[in-house]
C-alpha positions in Angstrom: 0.0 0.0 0.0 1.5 3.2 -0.6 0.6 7.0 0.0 1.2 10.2 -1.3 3.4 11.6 2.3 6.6 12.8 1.4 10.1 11.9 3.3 9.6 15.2 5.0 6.1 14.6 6.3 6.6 11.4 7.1 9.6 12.3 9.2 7.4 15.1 10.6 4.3 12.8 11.5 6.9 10.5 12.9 8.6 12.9 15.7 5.0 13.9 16.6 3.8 10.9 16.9 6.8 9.7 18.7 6.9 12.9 21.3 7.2 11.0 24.6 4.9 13.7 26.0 2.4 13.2 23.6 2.6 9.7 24.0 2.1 10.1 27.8 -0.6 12.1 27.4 -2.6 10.1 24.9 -2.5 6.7 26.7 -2.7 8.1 30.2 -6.5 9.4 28.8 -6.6 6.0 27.4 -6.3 4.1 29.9 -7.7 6.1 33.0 -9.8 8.4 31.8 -10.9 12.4 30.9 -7.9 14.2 33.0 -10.3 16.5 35.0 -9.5 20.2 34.9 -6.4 21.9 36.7 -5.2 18.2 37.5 -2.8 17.7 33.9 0.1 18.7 35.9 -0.5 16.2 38.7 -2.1 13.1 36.5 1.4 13.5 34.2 3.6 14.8 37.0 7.0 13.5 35.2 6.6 15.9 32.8 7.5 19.7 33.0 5.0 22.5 32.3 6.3 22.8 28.9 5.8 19.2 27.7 2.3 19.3 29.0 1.5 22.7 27.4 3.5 21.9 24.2 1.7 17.8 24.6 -1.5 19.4 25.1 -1.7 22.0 22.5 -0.4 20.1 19.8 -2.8 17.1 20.8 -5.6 19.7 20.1 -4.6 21.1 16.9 -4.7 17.6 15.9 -8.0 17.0 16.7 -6.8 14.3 19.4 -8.1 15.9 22.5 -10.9 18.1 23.5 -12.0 19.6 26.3 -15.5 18.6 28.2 -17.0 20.8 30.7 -17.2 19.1 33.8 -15.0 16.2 32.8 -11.9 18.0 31.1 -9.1 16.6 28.2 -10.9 13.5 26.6 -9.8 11.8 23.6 -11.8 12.6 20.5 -12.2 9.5 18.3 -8.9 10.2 16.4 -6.9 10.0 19.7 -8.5 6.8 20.8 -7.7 5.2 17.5 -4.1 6.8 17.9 -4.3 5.0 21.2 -5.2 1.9 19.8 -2.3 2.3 17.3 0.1 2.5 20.2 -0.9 -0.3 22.2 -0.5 -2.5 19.0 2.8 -1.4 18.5 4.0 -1.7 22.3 2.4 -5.0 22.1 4.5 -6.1 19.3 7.8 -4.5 20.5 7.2 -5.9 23.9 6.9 -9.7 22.4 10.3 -8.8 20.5 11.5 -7.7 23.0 13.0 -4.3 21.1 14.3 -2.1 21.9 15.3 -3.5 25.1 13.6 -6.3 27.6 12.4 -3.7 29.8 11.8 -0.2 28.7 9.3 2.8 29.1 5.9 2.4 26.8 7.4 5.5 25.3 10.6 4.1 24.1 9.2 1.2 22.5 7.0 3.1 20.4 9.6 5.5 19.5 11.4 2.4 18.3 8.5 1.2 16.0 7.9 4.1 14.6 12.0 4.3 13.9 11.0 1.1 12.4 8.7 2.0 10.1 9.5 5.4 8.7 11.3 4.3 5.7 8.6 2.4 4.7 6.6 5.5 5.1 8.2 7.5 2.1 7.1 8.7 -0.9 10.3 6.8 -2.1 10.3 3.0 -2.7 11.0 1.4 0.2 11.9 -1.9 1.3 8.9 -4.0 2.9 9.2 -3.2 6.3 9.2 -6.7 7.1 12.7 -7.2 5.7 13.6 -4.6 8.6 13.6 -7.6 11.2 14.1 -11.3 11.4 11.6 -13.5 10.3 9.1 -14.0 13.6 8.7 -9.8 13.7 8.4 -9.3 9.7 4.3 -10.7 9.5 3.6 -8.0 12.9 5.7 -5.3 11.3 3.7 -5.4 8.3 0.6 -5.4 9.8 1.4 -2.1 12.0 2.2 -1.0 8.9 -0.6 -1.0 7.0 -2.3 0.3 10.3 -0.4 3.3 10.1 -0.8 3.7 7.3 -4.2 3.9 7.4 -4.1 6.4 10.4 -2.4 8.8 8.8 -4.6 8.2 5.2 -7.5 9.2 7.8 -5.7 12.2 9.9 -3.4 13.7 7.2 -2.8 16.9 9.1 -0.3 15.1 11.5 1.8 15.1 9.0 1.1 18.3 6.7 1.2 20.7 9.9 4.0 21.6 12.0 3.6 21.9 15.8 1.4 24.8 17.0 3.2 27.9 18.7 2.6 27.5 22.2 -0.5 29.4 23.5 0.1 32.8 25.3 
């Protein structure tokens, strides 16, 4: 399957994607809940204010979050397929075990997403099977094709660059 993203976007949707704040952010929603108002900087206290702020207002521009009276940031239903996206590839690095036996959720979607961007060019690529040993290669493909798809359906991830931060 290919698509019309260029080295540059693709390189750009990747580092988004791959922000360990962002990633925090998005699967912390995920999995607990709407972060209620005034509590970001608590729920996500290993980040600094600038993470969350630059996490939280590049999350919106992206359509991944919004914010509900009375319950605060939720995911929109972008974010919780992102989410989805994520889990699947930490599921898949965890069972190889890449890119270490024990490493942050973070890291090991960083290192998928490493994984991957070649295969995300305009440019032909090898499959991105070939990119690991033959028990990986059918599980690499498939996150393939499902990022692929994600950014088919959310193309401004990787045609806009990061908001300015909000005065």
């Amino acid at each position: 399957m290919s698509t019309a993203i260029t080295s540059a976007e693709a390189l750009r949707a990747v580092d988004l994607l791959a922000s360990r704040p962002l990633v925090r952010l998005v699967t912390e929603i995920d999995d607990n809940g709407a972060i209620p108002p005034r509590r970001l900087a608590a729920t996500l206290s290993d980040l600094s204010a600038h993470q969350l702020r630059s996490a939280s207002d590049t999350a919106h521009a992206h359509g991944l979050i919004r914010i509900t009276p009375g319950a605060g940031l939720e995911l929109t239903q972008t974010g919780t397929e992102l989410a989805d996206l994520y889990d699947a590839m930490a599921r898949w690095a965890r069972r190889h075990t890449v890119p270490a036996p024990v490493c942050e959720f973070s890291s090991r979607i960083r290192h998928v997403l490493d994984l991957l961007t070649p295969s995300l060019t305009a440019e032909p690529a090898d499959n991105p099977s070939s990119l690991v040993g033959d028990g990986g290669a059918a599980g690499l493909g498939r996150l393939h094709m499902l990022l692929i798809r994600w950014l088919a359906d959310n193309p401004q991830v990787a045609r806009v660059s990061e908001p300015e931060p909000v005065a």
